[in-house]
LOFISE-383672 format. One line per field, with one value per residue (C-alpha): chain; residue in three letters; x, y, z; residue number from 0. Coordinates in steps of 0.05 Angstrom, whole numbers, plus 5000, padded with zeros to 4 digits. Layout:
REM residues N
chain: (A, ...)
res: (ALA, ...)
u: (X, ...)
v: (Y, ...)
w: (Z, ...)
n: (NUM, ...)
REM end
This chain:
REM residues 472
chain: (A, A, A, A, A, A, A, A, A, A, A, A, A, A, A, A, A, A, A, A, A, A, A, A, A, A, A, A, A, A, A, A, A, A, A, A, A, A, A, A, A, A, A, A, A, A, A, A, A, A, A, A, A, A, A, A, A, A, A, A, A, A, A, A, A, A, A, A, A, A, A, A, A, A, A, A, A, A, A, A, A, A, A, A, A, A, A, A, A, A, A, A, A, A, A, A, A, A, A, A, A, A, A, A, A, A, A, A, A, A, A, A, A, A, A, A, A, A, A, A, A, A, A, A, A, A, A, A, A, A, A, A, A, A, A, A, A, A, A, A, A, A, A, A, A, A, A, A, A, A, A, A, A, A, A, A, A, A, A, A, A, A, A, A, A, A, A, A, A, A, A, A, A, A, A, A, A, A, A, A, A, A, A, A, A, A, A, A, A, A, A, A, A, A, A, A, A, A, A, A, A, A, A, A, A, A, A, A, A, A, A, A, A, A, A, A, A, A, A, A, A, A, A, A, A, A, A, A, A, A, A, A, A, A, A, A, A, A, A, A, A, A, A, A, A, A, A, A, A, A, A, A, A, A, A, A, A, A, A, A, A, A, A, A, A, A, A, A, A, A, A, A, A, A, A, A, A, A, A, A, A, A, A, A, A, A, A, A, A, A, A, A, A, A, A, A, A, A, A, A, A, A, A, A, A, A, A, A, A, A, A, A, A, A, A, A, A, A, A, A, A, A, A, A, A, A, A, A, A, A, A, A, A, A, A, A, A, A, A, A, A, A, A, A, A, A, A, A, A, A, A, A, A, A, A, A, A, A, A, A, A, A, A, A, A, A, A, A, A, A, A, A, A, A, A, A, A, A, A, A, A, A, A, A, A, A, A, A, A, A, A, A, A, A, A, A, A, A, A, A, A, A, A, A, A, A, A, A, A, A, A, A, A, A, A, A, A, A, A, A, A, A, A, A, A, A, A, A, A, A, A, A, A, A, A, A, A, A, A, A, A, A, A, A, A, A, A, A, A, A, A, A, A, A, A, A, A, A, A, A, A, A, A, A, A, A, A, A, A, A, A, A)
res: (UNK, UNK, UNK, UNK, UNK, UNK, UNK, UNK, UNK, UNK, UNK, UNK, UNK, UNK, UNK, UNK, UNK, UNK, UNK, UNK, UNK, UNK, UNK, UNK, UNK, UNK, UNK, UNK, UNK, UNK, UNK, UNK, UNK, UNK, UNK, UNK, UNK, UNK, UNK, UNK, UNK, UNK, UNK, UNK, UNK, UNK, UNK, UNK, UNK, UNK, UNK, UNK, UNK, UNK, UNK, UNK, UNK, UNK, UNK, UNK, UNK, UNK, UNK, UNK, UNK, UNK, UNK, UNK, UNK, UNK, UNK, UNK, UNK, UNK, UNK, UNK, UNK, UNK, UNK, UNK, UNK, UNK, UNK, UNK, UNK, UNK, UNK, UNK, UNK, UNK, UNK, UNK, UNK, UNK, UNK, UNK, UNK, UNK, UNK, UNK, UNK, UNK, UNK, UNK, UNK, UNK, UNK, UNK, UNK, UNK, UNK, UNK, UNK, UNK, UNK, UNK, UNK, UNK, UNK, UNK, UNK, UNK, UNK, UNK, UNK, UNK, UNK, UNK, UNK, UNK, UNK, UNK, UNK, UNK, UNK, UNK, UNK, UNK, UNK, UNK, UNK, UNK, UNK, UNK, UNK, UNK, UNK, UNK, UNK, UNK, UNK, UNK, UNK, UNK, UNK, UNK, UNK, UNK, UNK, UNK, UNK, UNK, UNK, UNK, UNK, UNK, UNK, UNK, UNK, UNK, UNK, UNK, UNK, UNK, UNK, UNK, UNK, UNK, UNK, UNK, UNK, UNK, UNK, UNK, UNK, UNK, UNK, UNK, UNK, UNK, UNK, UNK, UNK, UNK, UNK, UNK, UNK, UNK, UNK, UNK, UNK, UNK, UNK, UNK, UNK, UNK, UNK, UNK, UNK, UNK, UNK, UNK, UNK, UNK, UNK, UNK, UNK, UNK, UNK, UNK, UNK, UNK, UNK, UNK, UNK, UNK, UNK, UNK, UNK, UNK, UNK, UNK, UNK, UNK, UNK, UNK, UNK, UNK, UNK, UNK, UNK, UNK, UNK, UNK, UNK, UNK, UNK, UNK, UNK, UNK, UNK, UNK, UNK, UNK, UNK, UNK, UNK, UNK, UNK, UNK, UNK, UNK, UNK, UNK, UNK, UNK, UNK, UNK, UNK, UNK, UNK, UNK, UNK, UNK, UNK, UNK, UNK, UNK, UNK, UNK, UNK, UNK, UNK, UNK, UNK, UNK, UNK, UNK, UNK, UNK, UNK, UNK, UNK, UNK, UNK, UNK, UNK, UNK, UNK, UNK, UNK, UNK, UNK, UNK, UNK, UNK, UNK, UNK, UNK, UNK, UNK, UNK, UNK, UNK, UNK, UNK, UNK, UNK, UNK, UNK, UNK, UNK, UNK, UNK, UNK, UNK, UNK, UNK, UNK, UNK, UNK, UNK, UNK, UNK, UNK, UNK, UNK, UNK, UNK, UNK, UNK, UNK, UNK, UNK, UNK, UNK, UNK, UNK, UNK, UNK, UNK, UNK, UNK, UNK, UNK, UNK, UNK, UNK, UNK, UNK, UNK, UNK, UNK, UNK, UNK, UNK, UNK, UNK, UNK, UNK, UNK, UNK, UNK, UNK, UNK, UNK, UNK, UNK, UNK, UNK, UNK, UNK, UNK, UNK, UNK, UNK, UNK, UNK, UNK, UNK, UNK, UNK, UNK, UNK, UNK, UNK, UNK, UNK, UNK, UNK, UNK, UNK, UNK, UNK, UNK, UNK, UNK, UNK, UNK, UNK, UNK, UNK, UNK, UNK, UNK, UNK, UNK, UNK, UNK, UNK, UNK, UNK, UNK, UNK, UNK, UNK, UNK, UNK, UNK, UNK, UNK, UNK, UNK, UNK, UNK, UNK, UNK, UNK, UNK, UNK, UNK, UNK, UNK, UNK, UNK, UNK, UNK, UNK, UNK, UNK, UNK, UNK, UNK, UNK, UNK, UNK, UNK, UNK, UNK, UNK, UNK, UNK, UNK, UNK, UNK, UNK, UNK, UNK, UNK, UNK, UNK, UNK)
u: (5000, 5049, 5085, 5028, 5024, 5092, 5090, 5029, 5067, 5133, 5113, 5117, 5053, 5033, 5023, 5096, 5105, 5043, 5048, 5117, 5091, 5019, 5039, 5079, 5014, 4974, 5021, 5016, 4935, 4935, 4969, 4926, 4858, 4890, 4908, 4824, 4803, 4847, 4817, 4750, 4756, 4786, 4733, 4673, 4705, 4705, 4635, 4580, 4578, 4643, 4647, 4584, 4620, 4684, 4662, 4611, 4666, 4728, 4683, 4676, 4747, 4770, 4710, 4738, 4807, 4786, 4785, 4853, 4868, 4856, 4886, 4952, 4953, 4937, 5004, 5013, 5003, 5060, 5110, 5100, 5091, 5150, 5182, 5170, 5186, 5256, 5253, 5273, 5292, 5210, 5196, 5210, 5191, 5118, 5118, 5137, 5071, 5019, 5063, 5041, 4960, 4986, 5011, 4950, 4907, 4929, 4911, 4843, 4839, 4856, 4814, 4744, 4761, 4726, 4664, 4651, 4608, 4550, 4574, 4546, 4492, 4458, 4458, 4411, 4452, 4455, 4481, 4524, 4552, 4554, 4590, 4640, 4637, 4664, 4717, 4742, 4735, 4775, 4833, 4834, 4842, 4906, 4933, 4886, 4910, 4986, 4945, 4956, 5026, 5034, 4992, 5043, 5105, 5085, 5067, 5141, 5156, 5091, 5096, 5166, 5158, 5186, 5140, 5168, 5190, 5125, 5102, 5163, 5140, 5061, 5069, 5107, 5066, 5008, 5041, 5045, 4973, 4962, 5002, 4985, 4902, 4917, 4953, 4910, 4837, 4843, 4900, 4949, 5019, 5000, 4969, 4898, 4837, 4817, 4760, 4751, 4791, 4855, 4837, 4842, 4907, 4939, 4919, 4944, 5006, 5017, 5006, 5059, 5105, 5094, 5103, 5168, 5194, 5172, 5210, 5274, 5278, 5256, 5312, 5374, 5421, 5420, 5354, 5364, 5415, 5370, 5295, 5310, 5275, 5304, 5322, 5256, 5221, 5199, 5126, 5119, 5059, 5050, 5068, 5030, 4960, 4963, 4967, 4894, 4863, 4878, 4873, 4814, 4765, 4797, 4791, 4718, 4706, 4726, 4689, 4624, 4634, 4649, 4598, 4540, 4574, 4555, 4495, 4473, 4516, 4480, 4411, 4433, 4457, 4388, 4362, 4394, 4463, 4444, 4436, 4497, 4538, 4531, 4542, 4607, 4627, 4602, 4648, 4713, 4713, 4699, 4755, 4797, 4770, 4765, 4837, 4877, 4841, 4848, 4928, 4914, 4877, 4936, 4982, 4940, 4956, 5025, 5034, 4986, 5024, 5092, 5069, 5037, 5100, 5138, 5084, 5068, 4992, 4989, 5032, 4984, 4924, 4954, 4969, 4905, 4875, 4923, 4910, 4835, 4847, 4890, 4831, 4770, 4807, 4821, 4745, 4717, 4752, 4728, 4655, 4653, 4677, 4633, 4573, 4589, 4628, 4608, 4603, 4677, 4696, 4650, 4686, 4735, 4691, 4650, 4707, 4695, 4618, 4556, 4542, 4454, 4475, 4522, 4484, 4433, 4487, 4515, 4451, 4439, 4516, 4517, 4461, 4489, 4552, 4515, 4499, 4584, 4585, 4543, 4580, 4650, 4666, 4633, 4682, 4746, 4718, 4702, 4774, 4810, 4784, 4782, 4850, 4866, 4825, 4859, 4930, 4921, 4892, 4822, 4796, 4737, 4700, 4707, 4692, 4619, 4604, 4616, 4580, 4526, 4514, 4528, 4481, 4426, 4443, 4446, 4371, 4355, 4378, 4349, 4274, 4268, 4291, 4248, 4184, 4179, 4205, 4243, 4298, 4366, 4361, 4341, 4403, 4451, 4411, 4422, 4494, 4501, 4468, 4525, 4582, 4553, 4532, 4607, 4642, 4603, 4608, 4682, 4692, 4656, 4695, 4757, 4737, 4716, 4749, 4802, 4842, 4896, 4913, 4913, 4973, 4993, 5054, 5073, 5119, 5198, 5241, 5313, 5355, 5301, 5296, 5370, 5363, 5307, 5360, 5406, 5364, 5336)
v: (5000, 5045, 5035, 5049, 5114, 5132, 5114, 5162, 5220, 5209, 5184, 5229, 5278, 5254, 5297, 5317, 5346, 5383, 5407, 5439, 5472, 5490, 5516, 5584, 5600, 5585, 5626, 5685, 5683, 5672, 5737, 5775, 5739, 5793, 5842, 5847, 5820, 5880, 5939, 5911, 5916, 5987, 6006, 5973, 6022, 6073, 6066, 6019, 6060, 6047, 5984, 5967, 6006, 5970, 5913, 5933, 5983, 5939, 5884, 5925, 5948, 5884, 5864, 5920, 5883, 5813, 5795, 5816, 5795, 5716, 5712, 5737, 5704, 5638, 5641, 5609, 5541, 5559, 5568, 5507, 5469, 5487, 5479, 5405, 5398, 5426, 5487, 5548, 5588, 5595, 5616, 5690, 5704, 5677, 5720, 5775, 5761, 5771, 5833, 5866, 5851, 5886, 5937, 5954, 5943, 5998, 6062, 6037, 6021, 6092, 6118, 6091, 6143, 6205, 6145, 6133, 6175, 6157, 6079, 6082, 6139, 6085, 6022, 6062, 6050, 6105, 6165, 6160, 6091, 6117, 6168, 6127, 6076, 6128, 6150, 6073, 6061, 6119, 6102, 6026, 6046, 6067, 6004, 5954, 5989, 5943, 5878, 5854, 5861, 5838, 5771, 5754, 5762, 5720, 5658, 5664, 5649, 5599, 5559, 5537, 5518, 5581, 5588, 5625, 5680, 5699, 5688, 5729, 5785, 5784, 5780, 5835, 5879, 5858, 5875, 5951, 5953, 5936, 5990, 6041, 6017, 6041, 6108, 6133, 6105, 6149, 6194, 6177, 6195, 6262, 6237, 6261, 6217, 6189, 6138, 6097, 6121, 6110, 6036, 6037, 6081, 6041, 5976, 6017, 6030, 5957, 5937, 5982, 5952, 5877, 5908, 5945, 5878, 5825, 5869, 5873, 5793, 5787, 5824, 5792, 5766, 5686, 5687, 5734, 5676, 5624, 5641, 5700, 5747, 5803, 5778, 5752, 5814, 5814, 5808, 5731, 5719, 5649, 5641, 5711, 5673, 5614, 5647, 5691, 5616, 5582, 5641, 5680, 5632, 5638, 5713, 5704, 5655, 5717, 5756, 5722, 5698, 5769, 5807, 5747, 5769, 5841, 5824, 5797, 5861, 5915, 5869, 5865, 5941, 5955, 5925, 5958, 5980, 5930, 5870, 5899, 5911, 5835, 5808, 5845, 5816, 5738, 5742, 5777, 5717, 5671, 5692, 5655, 5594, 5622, 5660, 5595, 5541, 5598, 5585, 5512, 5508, 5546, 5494, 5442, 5474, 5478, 5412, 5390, 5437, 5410, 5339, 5341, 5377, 5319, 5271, 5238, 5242, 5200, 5245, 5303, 5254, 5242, 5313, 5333, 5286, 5300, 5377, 5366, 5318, 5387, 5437, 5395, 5378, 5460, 5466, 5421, 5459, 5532, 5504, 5483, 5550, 5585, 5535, 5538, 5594, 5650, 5704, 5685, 5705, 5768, 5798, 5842, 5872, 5897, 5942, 6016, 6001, 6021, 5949, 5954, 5962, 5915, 5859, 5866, 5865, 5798, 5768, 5767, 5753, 5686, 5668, 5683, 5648, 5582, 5585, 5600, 5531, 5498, 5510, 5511, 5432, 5444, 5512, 5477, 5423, 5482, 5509, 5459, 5410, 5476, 5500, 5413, 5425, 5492, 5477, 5421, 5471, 5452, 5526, 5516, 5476, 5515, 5576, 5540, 5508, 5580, 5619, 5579, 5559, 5647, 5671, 5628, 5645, 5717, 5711, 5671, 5725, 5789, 5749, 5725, 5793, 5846, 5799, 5762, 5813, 5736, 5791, 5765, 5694, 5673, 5708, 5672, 5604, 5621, 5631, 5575, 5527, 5564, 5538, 5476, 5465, 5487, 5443, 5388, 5393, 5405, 5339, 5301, 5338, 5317, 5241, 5237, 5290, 5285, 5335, 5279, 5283, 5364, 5407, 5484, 5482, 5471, 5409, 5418, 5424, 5389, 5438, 5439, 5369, 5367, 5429, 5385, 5330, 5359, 5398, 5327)
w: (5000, 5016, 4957, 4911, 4951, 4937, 4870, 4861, 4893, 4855, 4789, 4732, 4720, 4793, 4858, 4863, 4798, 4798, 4871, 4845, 4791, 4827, 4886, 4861, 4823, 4883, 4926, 4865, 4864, 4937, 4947, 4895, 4947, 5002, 4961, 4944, 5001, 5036, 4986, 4996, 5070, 5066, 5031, 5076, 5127, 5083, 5067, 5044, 4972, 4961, 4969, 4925, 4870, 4870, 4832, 4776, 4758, 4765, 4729, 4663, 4673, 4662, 4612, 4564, 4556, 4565, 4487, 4476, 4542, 4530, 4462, 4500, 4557, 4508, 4490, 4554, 4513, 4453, 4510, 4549, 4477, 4446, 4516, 4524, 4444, 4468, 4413, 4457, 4404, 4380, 4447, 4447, 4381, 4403, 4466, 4417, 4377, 4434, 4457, 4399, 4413, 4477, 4444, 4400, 4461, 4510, 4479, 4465, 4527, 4561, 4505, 4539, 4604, 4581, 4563, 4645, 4666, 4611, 4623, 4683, 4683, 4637, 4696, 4735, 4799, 4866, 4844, 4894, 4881, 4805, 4826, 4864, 4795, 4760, 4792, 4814, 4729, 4703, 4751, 4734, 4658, 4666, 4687, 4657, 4586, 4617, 4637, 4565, 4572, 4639, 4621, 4545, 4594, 4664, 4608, 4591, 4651, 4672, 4602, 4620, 4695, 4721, 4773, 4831, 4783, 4777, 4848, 4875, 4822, 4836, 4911, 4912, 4866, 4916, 4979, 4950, 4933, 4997, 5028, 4974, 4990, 5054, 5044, 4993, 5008, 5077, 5064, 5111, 5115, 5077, 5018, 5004, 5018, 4947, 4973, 4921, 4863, 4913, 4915, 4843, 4833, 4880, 4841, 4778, 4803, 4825, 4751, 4726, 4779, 4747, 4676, 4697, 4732, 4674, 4626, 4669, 4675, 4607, 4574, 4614, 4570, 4587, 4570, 4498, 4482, 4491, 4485, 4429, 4468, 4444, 4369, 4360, 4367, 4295, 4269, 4249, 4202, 4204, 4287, 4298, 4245, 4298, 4362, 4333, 4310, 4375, 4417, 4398, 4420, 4488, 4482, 4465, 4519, 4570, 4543, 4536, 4620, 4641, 4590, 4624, 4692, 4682, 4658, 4734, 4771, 4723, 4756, 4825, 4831, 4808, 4864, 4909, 4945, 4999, 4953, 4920, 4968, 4994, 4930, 4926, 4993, 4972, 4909, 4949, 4996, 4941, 4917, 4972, 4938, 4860, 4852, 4887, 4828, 4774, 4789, 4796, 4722, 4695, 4730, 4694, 4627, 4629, 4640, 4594, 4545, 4571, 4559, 4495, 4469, 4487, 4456, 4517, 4527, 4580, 4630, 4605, 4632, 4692, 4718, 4702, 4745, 4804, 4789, 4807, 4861, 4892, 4873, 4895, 4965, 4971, 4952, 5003, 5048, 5030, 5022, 5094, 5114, 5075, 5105, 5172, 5185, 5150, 5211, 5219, 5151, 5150, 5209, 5182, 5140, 5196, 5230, 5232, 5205, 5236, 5271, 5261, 5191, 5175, 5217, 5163, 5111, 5137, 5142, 5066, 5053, 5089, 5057, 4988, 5017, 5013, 4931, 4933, 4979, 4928, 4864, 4895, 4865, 4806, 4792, 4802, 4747, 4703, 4714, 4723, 4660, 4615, 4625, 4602, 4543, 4533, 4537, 4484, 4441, 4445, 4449, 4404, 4440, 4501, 4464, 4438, 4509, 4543, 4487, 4490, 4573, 4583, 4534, 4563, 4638, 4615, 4591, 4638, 4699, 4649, 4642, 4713, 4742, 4683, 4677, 4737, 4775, 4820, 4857, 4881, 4902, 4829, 4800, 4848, 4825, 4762, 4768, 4807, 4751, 4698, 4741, 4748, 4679, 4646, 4698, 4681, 4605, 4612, 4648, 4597, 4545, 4581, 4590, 4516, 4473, 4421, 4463, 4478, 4393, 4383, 4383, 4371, 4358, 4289, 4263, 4270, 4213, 4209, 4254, 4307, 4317, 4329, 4374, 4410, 4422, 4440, 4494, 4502)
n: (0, 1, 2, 3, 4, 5, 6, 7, 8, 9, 10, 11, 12, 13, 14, 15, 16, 17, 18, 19, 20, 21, 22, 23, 24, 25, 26, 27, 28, 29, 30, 31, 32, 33, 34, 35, 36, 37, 38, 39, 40, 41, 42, 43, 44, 45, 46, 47, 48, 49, 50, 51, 52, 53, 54, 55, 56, 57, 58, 59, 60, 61, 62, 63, 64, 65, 66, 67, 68, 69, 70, 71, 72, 73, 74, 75, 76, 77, 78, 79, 80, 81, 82, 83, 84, 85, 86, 87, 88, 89, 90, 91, 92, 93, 94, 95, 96, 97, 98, 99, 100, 101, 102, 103, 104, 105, 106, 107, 108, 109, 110, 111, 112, 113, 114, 115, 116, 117, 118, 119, 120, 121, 122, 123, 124, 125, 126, 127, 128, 129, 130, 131, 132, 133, 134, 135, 136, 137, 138, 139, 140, 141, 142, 143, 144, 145, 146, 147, 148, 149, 150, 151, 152, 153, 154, 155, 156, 157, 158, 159, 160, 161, 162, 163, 164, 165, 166, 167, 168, 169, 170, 171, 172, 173, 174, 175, 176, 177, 178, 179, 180, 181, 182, 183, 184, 185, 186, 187, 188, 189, 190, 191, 192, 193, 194, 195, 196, 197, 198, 199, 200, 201, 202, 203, 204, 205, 206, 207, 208, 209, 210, 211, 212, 213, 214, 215, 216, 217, 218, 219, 220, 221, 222, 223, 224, 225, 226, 227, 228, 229, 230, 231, 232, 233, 234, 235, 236, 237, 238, 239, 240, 241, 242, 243, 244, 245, 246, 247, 248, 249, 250, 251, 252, 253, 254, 255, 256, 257, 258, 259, 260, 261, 262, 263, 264, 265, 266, 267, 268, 269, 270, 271, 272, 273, 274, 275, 276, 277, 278, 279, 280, 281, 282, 283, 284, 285, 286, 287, 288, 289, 290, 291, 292, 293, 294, 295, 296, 297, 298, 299, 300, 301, 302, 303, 304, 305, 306, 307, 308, 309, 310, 311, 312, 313, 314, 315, 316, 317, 318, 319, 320, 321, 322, 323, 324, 325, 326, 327, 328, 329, 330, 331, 332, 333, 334, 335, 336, 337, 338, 339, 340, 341, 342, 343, 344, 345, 346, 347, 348, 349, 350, 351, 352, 353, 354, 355, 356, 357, 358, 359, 360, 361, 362, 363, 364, 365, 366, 367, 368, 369, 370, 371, 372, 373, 374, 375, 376, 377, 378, 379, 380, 381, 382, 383, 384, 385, 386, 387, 388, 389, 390, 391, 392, 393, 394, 395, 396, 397, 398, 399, 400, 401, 402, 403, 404, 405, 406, 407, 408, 409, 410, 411, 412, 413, 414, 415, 416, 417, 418, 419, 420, 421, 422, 423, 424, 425, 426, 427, 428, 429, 430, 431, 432, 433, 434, 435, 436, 437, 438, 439, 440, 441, 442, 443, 444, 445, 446, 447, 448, 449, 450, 451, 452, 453, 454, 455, 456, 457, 458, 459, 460, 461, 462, 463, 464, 465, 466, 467, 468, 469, 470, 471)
REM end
């Protein structure tokens, strides 16, 4: 028995491996969890408003740049191909290609800023949370415009296994947020009181810092030698044509979650700042639970990458599997937290707030905190199983499943909300069946696909297979 147990842990694409590359990610997201958790505290203190704000307005921030966002960061899957295919030298020139969407992307971004205050004039929120929407938007734009960038040069690092880079790198970026959250939300240590909008410049700032930092380690000369990362700056058609095929359904696939996402905030925030304001709460400590799989699915598609560049399916299948064993185990955890300790986990918020009306704030959270206990399983199947399916190139499907499952659950929350008039518990069921429907679908995908067969990388000529031997 005990042999069989060590063979599990040691055995290539079992618990070991993936732990090793999974945990930097975790410890990267995890840090990112307190870094929002943190802002969303500072601003329960700062006011009730503020807080509701925060996340229609960081929501849309990060809707506007999803697209280009996901066929960037999809380049995730090229790196760790080519890696495990032992062809370095492709590496940086396909970084180079989503760079450029990067580059296109930013000053559109920025351009949207003068656009906020009719954005959100139109959702028919407060005036005062509008207000506060506003101002939280504008700042964000300035560094969501980098998030692009940011995204093309962590999967450098992620696609080949280099891990801790990036959790050395995001941690610290985080633990500045943090301290700039707290300077500039009250205006301490002579810096004016921004509310809201200082949450947001300080998360802007932040970004800049992970740009600034990617771009340092990028450029050092061991790695210019061997990835190209400097020579292979120029625009490559053909590598530049596959990175849009396989990558733009991934982009869509953001953007069709997050646009069905706003679709229930722009619903709830017309209910109300109460029902807001707990939403906002139920998704920032879901986020405990969320952030921690998101760097556990990416795990999974490296080394699903990895392994399918080194034509060995069967390692690919096999850190999948011990990829979900990690995220449902983390999941059962959160879910019994979030079941039978909710009061615990609300605590901090309720610091510096009037206590008769936060108590009726915290009664609606933990009740919303039991659709997040509900759907916590199925989420790390969605993740987990999709970022698989993903890092063997199977974006299409994913693209079709999430297309299809979002625009009904969009409908679905508009009609039951407009016509029926069914309020906030039908949106959370509804949201709840979306994550349980994709996880499920994804699974199946997974057990039945052709996803063990698919590659993006394309076929090695003469010199690269003796560059991949002599790597090997």
């Amino acid at each position: 028995m005990l042999k069989r147990v060590d063979n599990w842990w040691r055995r290539p694409g079992g618990f070991r491996e993936t732990l090793a590359v999974a945990l930097p990610l975790i410890a990267s997201t995890v840090s990112w969890t307190i870094m929002i958790f943190t802002d969303r505290v500072f601003l329960a203190w700062h006011s009730h408003d503020a807080v509701a704000a925060a996340l229609p307005a960081g929501n849309i921030a990060f809707t506007l740049i999803c697209f280009p966002l996901g066929i960037a960061s999809y380049v995730n899957t090229f790196v760790a191909q080519y890696h495990g295919a032992g062809r370095p030298r492709r590496i940086g020139p396909a970084v180079w290609q989503a760079l450029f969407i990067g580059l296109v992307t930013a000053p559109l971004a920025m351009a949207t800023i003068p656009l906020a205050p009719k954005i959100f004039a139109a959702m028919g929120h407060d005036p005062h949370v509008a207000r506060y929407e506003v101002e939280y938007y504008q700042a964000l734009c300035w560094g969501e415009s980098t998030l692009v960038l940011v995204a093309a040069l962590s999967a450098f690092f992620t696609g080949r296994g280099c891990m801790r880079t990036v959790m050395v790198v995001d941690s610290s970026a985080a633990a500045l947020n943090i301290l700039l959250d707290y300077l500039w939300i009250f205006g301490h240590a002579g810096f004016p009181a921004l509310g809201p909008a200082g949450a947001a410049w300080a998360t802007t700032v932040a970004t800049w810092l992970r740009l600034a930092t990617y771009l340092v380690l990028w450029w050092r000369p061991p790695l210019r030698r061997t990835f190209h990362t400097l020579s292979g700056w120029r625009f490559d058609r053909e590598l530049f044509g596959r990175l849009i095929w396989f990558g733009f359904p991934n982009g869509l696939q953001y953007l069709f979650e997050m646009g069905a996402f706003s679709v229930f905030l722009v619903l709830v925030g017309q209910m109300g700042k109460r029902e807001l304001a707990a939403s906002n709460l139920s998704f920032n400590l879901n986020s405990f639970a969320f952030m921690p799989i998101l760097g556990i699915g990416l795990a999974a598609s490296t080394l699903v990458g990895q392994h399918l560049g080194e034509d060995r399916p069967k390692l690919a299948e096999r850190s999948t599997w011990s990829a979900f064993t990690l995220g449902g185990g983390l999941m059962a955890v959160v879910a019994s937290l979030y079941l039978f300790a909710p009061d615990w986990l609300l605590y901090a918020y309720s610091i510096n707030s009037d206590p008769a009306e936060f108590a009726e704030l915290q009664s609606l959270a933990e009740v919303l905190l039991r659709f997040v206990a509900f759907y916590c399983l199925f989420d790390a199947m969605n993740i987990i199983f999709s970022g698989a399916l993903k890092g063997a190139g199977d974006t299409g499907f994913v693209l079709v499943t999430t297309l299809s499952i979002s625009l009904v659950v969009a409908a679905a929350t508009w009609i039951g909300v407009k016509w029926f008039d069914l309020g906030l518990y039908w949106c959370w069921s509804v949201v709840s069946a979306w994550v349980f429907l994709l996880g499920v679908v994804f699974l199946l995908r997974y057990l039945y696909g052709p996803w063990r067969g698919m590659r993006v990388i394309e076929k090695a000529n003469d010199a690269e297979l003796v560059e991949a031997a002599n790597v090997g």
